[in-house]
Structures are given as structure tokens and as C-alpha cells.
ZATIKOL-293735 format. One line per 10 residues: number of its first residue (from 1); their letters; for each residue x negated, y, z of N, C-alpha, C. Coordinates in Angstrom, 1 decimal. Each point is the difference from the previous one (the first is absolute). Layout:
ZATIKOL-293735
NUM	a	X,Y,Z,X,Y,Z,X,Y,Z; ...
***
This chain:
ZATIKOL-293735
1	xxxxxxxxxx	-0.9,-1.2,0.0,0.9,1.2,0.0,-0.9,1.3,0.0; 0.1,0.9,-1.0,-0.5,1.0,-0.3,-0.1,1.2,1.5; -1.1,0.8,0.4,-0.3,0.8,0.8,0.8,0.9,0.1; 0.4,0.7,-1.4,0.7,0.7,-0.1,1.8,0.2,0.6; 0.5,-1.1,0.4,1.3,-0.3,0.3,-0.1,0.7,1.5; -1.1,-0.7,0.8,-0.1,0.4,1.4,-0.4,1.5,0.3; -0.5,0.9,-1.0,-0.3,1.8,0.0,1.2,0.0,-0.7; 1.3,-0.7,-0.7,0.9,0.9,0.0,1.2,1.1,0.6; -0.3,-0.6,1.7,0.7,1.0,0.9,-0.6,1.1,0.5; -1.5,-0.7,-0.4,-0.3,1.7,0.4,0.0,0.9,-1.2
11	xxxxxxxxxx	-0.6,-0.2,-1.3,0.5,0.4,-0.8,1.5,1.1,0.1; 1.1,-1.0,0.1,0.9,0.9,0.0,0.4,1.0,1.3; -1.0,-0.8,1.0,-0.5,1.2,1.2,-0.4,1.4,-0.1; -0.6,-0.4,-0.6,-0.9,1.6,-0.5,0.6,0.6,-1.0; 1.0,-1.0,-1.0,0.3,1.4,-1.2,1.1,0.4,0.8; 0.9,-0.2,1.2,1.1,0.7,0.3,-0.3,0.4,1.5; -0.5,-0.3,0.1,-0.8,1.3,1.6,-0.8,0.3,-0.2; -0.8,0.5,-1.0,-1.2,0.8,-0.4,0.5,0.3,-1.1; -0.5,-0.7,-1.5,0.2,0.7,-1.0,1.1,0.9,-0.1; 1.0,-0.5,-0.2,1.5,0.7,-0.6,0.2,1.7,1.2
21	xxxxxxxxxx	-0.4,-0.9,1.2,0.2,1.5,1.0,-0.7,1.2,-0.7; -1.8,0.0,-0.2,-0.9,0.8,-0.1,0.5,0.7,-1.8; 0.3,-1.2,-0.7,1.0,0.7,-1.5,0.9,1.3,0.6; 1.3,-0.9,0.7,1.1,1.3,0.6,-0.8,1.2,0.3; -0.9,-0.2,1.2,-1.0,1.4,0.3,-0.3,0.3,-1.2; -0.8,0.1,-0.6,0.1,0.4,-1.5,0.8,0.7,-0.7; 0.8,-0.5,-0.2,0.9,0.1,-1.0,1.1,1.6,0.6; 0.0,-0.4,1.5,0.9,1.3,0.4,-1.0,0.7,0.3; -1.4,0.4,0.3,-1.1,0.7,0.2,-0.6,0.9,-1.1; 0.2,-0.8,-1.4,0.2,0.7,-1.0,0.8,0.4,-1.0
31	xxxxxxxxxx	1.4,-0.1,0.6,1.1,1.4,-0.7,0.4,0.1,1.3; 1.3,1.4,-0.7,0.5,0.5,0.7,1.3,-0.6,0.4; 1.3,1.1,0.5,0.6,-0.8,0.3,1.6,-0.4,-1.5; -0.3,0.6,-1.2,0.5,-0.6,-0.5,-0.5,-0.7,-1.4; -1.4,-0.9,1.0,-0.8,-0.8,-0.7,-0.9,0.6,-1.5; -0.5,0.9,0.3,-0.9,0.6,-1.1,-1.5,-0.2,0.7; -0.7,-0.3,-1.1,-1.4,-0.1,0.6,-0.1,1.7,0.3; -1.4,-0.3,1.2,-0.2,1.2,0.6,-1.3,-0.6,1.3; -1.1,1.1,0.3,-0.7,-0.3,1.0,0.1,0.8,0.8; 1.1,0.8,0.1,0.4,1.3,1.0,-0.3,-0.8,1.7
41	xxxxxxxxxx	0.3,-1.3,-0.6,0.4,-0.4,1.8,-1.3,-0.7,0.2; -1.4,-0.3,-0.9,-1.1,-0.1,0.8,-0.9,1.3,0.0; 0.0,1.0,-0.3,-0.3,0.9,-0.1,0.7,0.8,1.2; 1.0,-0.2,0.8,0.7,0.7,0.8,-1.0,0.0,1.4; -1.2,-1.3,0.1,-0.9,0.2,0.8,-0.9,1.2,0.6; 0.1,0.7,-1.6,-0.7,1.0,0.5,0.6,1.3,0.3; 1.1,-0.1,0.2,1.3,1.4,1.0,-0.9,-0.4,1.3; 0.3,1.2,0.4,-0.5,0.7,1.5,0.3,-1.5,0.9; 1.4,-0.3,0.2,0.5,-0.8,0.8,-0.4,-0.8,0.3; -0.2,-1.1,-1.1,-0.4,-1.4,-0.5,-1.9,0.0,0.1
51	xxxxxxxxxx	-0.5,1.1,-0.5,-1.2,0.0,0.2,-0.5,-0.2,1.3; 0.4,1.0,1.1,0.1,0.0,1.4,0.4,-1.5,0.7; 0.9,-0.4,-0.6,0.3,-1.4,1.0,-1.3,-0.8,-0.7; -0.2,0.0,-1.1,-0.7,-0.8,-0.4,-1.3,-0.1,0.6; -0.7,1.2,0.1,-1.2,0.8,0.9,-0.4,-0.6,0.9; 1.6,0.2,0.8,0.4,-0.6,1.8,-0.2,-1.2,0.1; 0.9,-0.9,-0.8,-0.2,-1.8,-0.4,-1.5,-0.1,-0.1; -0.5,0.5,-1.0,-1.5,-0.5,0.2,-1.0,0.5,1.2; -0.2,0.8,0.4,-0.2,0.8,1.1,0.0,-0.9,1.5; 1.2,-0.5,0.4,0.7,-0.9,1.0,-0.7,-1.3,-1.0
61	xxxxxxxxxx	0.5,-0.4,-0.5,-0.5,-1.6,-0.7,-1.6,0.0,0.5; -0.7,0.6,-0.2,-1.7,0.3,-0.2,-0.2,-0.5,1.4; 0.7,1.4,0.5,-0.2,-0.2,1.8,-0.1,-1.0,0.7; 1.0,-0.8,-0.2,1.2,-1.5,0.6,-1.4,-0.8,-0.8; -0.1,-0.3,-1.2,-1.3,-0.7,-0.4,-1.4,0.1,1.2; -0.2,0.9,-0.3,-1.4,0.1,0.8,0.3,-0.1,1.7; 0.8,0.1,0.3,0.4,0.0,1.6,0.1,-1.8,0.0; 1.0,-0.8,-0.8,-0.3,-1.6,0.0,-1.2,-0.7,0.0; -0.6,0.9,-1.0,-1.3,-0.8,-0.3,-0.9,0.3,1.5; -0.2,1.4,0.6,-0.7,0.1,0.9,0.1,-1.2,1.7
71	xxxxxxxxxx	1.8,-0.3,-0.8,0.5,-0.5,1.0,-0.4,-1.4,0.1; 0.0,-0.5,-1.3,0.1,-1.4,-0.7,-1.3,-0.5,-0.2; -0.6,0.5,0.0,-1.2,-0.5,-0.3,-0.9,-0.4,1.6; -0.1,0.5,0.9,-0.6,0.0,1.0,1.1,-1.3,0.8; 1.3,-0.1,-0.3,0.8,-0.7,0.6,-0.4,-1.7,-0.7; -0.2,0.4,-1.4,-0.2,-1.1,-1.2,-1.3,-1.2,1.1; -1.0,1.3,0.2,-1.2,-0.6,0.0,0.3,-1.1,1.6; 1.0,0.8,1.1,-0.2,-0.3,0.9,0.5,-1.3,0.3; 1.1,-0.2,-1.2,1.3,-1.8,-0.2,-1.6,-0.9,-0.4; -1.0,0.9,-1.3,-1.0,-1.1,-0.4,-0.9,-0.4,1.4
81	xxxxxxxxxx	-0.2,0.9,0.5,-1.3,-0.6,1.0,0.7,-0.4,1.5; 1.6,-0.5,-0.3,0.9,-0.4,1.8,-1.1,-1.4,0.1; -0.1,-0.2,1.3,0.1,-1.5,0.5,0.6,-0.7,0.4; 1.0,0.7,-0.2,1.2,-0.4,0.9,1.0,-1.0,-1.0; -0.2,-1.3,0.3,0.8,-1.1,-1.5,1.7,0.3,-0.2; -0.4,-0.5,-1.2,1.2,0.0,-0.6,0.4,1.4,-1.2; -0.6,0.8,-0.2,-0.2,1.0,-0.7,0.9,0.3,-0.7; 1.1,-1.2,-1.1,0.6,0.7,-0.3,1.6,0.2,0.4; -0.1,-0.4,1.7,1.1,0.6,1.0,-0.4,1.2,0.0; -0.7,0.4,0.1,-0.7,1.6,0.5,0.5,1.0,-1.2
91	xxxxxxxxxx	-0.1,-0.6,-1.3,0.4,0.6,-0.8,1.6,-0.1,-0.2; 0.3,-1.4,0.0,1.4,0.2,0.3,0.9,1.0,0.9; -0.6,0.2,1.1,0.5,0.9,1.2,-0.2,1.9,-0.7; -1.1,-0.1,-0.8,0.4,1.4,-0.3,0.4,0.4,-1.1; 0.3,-1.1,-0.8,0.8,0.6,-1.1,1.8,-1.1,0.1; 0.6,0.0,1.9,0.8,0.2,0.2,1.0,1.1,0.0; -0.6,0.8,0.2,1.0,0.9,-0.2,0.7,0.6,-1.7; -0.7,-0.7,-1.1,0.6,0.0,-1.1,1.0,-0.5,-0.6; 0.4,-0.9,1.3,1.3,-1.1,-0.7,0.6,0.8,0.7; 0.5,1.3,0.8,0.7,0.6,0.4,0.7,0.8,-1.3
101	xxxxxxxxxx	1.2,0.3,-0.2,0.2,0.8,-1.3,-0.5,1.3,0.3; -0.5,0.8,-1.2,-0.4,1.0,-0.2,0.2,1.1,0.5; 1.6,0.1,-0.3,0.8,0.9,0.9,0.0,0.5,1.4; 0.2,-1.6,0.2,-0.1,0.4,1.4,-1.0,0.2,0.5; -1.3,-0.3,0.0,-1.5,0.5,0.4,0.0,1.1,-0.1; 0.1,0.8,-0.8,0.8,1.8,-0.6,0.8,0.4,0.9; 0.9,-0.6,0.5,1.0,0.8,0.7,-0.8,-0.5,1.3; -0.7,-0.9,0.7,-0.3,0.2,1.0,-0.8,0.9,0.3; -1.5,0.8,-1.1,-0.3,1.1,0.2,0.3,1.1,0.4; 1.4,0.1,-0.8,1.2,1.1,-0.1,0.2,0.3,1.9
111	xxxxxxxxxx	0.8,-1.5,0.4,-0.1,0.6,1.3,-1.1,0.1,1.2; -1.1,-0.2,-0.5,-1.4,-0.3,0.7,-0.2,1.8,-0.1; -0.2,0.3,-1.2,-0.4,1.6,0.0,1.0,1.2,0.0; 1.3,-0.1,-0.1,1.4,0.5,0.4,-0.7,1.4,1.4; 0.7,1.3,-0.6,-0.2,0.7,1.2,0.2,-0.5,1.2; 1.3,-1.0,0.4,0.3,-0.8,1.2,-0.4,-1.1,0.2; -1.1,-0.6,-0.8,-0.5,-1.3,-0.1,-0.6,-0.6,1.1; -1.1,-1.0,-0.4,-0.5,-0.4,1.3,-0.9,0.3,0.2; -1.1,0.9,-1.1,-1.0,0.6,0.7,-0.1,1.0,0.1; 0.8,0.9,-0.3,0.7,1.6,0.9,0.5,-0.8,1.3
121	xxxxxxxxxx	0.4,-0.7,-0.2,0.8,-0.5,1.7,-1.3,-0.2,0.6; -0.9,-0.7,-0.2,-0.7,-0.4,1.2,-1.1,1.5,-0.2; -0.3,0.7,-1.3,-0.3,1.0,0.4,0.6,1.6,1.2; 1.3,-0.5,0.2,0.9,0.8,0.3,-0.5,-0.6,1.8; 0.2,-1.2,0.3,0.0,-0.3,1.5,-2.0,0.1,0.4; -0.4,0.1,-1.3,-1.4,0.4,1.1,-0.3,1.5,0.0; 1.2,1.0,-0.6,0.0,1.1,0.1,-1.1,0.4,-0.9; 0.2,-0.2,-1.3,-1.2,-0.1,-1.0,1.0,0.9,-1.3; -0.3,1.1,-0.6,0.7,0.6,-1.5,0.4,-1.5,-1.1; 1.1,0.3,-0.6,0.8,-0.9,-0.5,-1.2,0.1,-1.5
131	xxxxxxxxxx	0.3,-1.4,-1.2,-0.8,0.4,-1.0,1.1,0.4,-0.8; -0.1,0.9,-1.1,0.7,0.2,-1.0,-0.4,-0.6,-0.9; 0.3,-1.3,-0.1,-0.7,-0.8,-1.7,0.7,-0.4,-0.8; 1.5,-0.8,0.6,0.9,-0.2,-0.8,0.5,1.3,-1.1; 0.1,-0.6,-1.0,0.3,1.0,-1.3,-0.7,0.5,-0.7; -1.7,-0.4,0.1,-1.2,0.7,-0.3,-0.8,-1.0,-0.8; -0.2,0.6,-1.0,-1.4,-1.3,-0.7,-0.8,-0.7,1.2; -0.3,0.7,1.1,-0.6,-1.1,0.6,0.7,-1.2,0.1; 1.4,0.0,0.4,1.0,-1.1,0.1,0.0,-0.7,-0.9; 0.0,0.3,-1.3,-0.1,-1.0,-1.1,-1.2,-0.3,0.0
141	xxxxxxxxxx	-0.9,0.5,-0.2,-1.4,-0.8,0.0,-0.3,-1.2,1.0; 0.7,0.1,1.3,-0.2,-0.8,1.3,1.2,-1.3,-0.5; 1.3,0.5,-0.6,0.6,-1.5,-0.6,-0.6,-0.6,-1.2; -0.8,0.8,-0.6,-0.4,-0.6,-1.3,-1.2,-1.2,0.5; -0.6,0.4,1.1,-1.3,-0.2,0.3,0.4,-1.7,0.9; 1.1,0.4,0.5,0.2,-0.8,1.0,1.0,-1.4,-1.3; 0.3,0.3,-1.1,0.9,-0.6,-0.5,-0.5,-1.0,-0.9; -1.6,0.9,-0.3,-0.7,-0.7,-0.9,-1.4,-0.2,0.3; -0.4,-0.2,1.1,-1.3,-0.1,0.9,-0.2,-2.0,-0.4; 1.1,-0.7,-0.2,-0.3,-1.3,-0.2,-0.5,-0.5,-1.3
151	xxxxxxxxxx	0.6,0.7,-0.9,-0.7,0.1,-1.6,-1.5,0.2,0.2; -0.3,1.0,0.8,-1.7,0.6,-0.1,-0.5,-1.6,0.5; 0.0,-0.5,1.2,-0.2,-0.6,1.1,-0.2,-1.4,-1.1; 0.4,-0.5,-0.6,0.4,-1.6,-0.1,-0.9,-0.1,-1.1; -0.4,1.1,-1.3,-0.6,-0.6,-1.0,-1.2,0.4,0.6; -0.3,0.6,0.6,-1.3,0.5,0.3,-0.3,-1.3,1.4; 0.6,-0.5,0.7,-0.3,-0.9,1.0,-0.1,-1.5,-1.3; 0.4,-0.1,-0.9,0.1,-1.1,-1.0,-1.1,0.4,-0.2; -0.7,1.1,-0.9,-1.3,0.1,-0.5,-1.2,0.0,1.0; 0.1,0.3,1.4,-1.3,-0.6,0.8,0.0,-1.4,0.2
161	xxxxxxxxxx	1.2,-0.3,0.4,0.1,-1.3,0.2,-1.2,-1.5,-1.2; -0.3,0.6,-1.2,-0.1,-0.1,-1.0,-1.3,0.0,0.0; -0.7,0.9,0.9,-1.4,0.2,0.1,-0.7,-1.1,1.0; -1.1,-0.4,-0.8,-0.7,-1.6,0.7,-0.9,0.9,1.2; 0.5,-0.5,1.1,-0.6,0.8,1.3,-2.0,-0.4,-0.6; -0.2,-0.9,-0.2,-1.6,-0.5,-0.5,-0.4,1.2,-0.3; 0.7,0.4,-0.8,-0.6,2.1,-0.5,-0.4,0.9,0.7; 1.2,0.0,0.8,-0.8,0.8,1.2,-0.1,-0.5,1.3; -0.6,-1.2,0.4,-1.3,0.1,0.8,-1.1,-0.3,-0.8; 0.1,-0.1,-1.5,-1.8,0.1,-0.6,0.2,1.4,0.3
171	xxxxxxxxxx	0.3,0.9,-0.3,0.4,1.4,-0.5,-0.5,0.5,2.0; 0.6,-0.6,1.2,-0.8,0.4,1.4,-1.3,-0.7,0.3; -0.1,-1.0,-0.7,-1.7,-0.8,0.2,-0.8,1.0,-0.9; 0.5,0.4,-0.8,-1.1,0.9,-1.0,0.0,1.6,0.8; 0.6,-0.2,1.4,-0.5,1.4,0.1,1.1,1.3,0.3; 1.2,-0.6,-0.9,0.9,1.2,-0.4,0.9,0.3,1.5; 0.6,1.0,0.0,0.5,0.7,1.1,1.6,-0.3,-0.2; 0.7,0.0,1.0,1.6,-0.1,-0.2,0.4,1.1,-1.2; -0.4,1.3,0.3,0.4,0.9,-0.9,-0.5,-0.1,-1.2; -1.2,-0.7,-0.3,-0.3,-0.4,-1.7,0.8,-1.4,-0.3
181	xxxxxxxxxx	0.4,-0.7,0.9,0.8,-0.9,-0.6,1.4,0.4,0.1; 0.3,0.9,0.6,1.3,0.3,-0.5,0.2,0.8,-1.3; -1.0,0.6,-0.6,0.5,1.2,-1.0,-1.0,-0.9,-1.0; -1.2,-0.6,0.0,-0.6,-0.9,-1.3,0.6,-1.2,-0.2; 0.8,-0.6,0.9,1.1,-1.3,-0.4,1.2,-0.1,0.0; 0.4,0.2,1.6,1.0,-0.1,0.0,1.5,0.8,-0.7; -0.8,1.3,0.1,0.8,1.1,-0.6,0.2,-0.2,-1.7; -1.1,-0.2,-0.7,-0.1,-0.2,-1.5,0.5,-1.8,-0.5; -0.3,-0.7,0.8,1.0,-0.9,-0.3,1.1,-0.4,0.4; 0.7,1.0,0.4,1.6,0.2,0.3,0.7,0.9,-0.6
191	xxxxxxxxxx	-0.9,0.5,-0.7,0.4,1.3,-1.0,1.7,-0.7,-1.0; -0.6,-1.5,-0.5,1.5,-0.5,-0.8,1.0,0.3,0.9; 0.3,-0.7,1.7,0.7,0.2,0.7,0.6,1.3,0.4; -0.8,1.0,0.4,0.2,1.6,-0.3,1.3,0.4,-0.9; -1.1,-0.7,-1.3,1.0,0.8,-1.6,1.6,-0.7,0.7; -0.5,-1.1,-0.1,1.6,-0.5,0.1,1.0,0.6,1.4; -0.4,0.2,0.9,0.9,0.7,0.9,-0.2,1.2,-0.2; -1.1,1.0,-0.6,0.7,1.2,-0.1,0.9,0.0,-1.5; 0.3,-0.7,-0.3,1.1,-0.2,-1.7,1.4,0.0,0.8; 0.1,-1.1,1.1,1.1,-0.6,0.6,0.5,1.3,1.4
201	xxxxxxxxxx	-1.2,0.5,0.1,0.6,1.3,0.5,0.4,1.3,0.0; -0.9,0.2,-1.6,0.3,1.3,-0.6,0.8,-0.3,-0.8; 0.9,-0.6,-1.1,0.8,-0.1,-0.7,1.0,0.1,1.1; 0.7,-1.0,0.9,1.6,0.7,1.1,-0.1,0.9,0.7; -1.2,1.0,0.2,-0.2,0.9,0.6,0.5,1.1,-0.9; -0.5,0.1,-1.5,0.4,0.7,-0.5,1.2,0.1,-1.0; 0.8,-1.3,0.2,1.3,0.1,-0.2,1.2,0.3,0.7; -0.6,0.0,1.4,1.1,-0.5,1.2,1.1,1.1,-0.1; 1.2,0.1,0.6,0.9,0.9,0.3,0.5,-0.7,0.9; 0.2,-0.6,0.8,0.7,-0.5,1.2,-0.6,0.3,1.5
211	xxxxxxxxxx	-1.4,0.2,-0.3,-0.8,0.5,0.5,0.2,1.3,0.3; -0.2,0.5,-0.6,-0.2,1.6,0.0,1.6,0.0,0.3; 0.9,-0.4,-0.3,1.5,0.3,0.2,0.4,-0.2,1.5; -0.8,-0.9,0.6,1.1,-0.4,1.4,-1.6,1.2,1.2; -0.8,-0.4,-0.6,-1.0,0.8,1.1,-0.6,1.4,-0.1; 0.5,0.2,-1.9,-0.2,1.4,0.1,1.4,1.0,0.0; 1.2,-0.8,0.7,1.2,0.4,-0.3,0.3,0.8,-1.2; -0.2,-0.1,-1.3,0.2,0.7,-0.8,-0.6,1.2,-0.3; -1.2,0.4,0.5,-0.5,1.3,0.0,-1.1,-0.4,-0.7; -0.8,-0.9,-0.2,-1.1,-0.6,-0.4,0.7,-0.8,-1.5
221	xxxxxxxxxx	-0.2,0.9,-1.3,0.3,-0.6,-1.2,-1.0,-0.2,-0.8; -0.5,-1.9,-0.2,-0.7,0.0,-0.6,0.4,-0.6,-1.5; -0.7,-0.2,-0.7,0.1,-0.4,-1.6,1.3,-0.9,-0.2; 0.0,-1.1,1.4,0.9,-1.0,-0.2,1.5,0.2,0.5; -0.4,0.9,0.9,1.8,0.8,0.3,0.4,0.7,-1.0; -1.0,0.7,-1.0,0.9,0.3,-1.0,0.5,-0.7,-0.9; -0.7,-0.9,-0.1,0.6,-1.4,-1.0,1.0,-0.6,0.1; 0.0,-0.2,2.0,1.1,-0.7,0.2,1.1,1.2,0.2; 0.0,1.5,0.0,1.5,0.3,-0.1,0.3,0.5,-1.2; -1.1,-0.3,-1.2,1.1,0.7,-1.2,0.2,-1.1,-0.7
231	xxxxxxxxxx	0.1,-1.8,0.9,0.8,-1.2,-0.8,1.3,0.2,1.2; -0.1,0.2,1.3,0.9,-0.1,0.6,0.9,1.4,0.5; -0.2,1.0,0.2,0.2,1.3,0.5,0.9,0.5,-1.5; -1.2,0.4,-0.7,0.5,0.9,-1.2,0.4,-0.7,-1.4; 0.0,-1.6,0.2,0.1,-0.9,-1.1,-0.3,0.2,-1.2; -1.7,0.8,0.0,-0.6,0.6,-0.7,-1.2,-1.5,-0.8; 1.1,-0.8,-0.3,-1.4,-1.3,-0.6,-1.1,0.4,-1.0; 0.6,0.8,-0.9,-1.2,0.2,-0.8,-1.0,0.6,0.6; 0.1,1.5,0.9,-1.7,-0.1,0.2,-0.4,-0.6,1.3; 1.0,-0.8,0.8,-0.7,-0.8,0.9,-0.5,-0.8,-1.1
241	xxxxxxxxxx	0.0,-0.7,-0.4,-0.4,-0.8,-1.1,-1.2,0.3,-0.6; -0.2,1.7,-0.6,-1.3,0.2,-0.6,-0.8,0.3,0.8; 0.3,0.7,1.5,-1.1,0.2,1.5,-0.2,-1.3,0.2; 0.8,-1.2,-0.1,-0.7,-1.1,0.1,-1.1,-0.6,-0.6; 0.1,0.0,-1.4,-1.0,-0.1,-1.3,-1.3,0.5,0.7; -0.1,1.2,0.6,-0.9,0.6,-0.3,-1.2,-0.3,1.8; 1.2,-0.6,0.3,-0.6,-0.5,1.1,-0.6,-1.7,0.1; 0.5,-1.1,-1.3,-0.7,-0.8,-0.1,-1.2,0.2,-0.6; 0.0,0.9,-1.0,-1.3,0.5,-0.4,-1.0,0.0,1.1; 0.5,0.8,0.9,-0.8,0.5,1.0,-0.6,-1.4,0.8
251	xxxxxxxxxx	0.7,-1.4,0.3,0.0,-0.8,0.9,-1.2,-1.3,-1.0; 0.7,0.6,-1.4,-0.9,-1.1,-1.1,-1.0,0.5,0.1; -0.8,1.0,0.1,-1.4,0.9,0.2,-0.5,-0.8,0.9; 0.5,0.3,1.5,-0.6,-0.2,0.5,-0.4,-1.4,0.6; 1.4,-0.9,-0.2,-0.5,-1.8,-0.3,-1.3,0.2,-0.9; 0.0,0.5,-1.3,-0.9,-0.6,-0.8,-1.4,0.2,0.4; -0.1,1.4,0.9,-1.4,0.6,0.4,-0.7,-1.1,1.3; 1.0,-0.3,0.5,0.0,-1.0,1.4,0.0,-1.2,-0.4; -0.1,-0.3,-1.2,0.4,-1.3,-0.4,-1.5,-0.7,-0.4; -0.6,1.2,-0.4,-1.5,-0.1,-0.6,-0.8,-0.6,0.8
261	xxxxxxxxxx	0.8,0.3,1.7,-1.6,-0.5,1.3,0.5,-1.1,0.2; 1.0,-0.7,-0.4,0.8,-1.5,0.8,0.1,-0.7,-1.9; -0.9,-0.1,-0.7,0.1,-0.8,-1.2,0.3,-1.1,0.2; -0.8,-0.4,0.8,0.2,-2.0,0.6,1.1,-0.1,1.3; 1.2,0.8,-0.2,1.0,0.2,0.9,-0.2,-0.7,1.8; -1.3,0.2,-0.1,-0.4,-0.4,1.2,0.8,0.7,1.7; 0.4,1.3,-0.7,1.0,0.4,1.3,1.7,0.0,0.0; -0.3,-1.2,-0.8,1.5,-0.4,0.3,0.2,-1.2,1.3; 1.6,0.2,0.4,0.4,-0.1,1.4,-0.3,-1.4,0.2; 0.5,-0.9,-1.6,-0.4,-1.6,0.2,-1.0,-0.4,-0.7
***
């Protein structure tokens, strides 16, 4: 029996949740709305508006990236070098909290940083000034960070894992210092792992809108709030549709630039 019979669900996987969708984007991205070609609606990126969210989205995306990685990487190293057996409970336990739904990890922020929350509360009973964070890019940066800290964490703990400890103790027998073996090995041969979590964390970072919606209560509009209210708000498909376009562009860039250090997809999760 031919190979081909067993790829034909996925096959038809991909042409009707991928292909046919990214066509529709298309297709309403470039006309208007009584179907005449037109690139008014990817070109609308560059109005004041759209540019500014867009700005913002990358801006916050960047941040939330580099804050994971600072975070991820030192946490990466510390799962590689536990003694403590069983390792991949340890991993299991912290990328627990992702089978939580989305939402809800979001809204528990929500009431975590709430003027009345719980750490104005407990700042309130040690007689301490309340924080004003809720509603502030800081807030979205801190759900982004906190939502997508396990993306950074897993390919980059898969890519040391990878590395034959033999390396570096020739690399301490010959002399070298923790700090040359962290930045002449460990660091450059985890670079695949890197690419891949900062891909996995910069592409939802700079899509998100549910994010910036529930923690920046609406005051914080970035690229993807405008997407999402001119399909649902202003039932404006067409140039949600072409701000979309112009935002895969943006995400195909940056896969492809990131794609260059992980050739031998070495920082993937499995």
C-alpha cells in the first residue's frame, strides 16, 4: 500500500486549516469592500495609528523576548546541571502551569495586579504606597513574559541537554574558567535552542491581543488589537485582513533570519 494514502489526512489538513484560510486573508486583504483589487488595506500600516501600534507590538515583543531569555537561560542551565533524579518531573512541574487555559492564567494576573489586588493588599497592610501597573505596558510585558517564559525555557534546556558533558570537563582540565565555559561553549552551542525559543516567543508576543486586552485594560493598543477589532468591532475584514498580510510578512522574516542558526533543527522541543 502506497505511502501516499497514509499523508492523505494530513494533506487535507493543511489545505483546509492552513492553505484555504491564508488564500481568504488574501483575497479580502487585497480588495476592497466591493471586491476590486486594491493595496489600500496593506499600505494602511503606514497611518499614524497602525504604525504606532505596530511600533508598540514590536517594542513590548523585543522586551518580553529578552526578559525570557535572561530568564531562560540561567534557569535552562540550572534543570541541565540538577542532581536531583528524575529530571524530566522537574520539567514537568514547570511547564505545569501551561495545561492551565490561557485565559485564565491572564485573568489571574488581572486580579494579582488589580488596584485592589493582592499585592496592593499586602502592600497596603505593611503600610507600603500601592503599585500602579495594571493598565501599563509594564503589565503586558509581565503577562507576556510570564505566558511565554516556557517556550524560551524547553528548547533551549533540549539544546544543552544535547551537549556531551566530556566537553566541558576537557574544556575545565585544560584550564578554562566557568565564565569561558559558559560564553565559549555553552552559550554558542545553544545558540540553535535560543533561535528557537526566541521565534516561539517573539512571533505571540507580537501578535497577542488578549494580552494587552485584559492587563492593559484597553489602553494599551497594540498591532493585534487592531486586527482583532476591525474583524470583530468595526466588521472591517478587508483591512483587518491586509494589516494582517503585512504582519506575516513580518513573522516570515523573522522565522527565516532565526531559522538560519537552528538548520539542523536542533532546538526543537522533540
Amino acid at each position: 500500500m502506497s505511502k501516499r494514502i497514509f499523508a492523505g489526512p494530513y494533506g487535507v489538513w493543511i489545505l483546509g486549516g492552513t492553505i484555504i484560510p491564508l488564500l481568504v486573508i488574501a483575497y479580502y486583504g487585497l480588495t476592497d469592500r466591493s471586491g476590486s483589487f486594491t493595496i489600500a488595506n496593506v499600505t494602511a500600516i503606514f497611518g499614524a495609528e497602525h504604525a504606532q501600534a505596530l511600533g508598540l507590538a514590536l517594542l513590548l515583543a523585543l522586551i518580553s523576548t529578552v526578559i525570557c531569555f535572561l530568564l531562560a537561560f540561567p534557569l535552562a542551565l540550572i534543570l541541565k546541571d540538577s542532581r536531583i533524579g528524575k529530571k524530566g518531573f522537574i520539567v514537568f512541574i514547570f511547564i505545569l502551569p501551561m495545561w492551565m487555559n490561557f485565559l485564565l492564567r491572564t485573568m489571574a494576573w488581572q486580579v494579582i495586579l488589580e488596584k485592589g489586588g493582592i499585592i496592593n493588599g499586602i502592600l497596603t497592610s505593611l503600610h507600603l504606597p500601592p503599585l500602579e501597573i495594571i493598565n501599563t505596558p509594564a503589565a503586558v510585558v509581565l503577562g507576556m513574559v510570564y505566558d511565554f517564559l516556557p517556550f524560551m525555557v524547553l528548547p533551549i534546556y533540549n539544546t544543552l541537554m544535547k551537549i556531551d558533558d566530556n566537553i566541558i570537563e576537557a574544556a575545565y582540565d585544560l584550564g578554562a574558567t566557568k565564565k569561558r565555559v559558559l560564553f565559549d561553549i555553552l552559550l554558542p552551542l545553544s545558540i540553535p535552542g535560543i533561535a528557537s525559543g526566541v521565534t516561539m516567543v517573539f512571533v505571540p508576543s507580537l501578535t497577542t491581543f488578549v494580552i494587552s486586552n485584559m492587563l492593559g485594560g484597553g489602553k494599551i493598543n497594540l498591532i493585534g488589537n487592531i486586527i482583532e477589532q476591525e474583524f470583530t468591532t468595526s466588521s472591517n475584514w478587508n483591512l483587518g485582513s491586509g494589516l494582517s498580510l503585512v504582519m506575516m510578512v513580518f513573522i516570515v522574516i523573522s522565522m527565516a533570519a532565526l531559522g538560519k542558526l537552528d538548520k539542523n533543527g536542533e532546538g526543537n522541543l522533540i
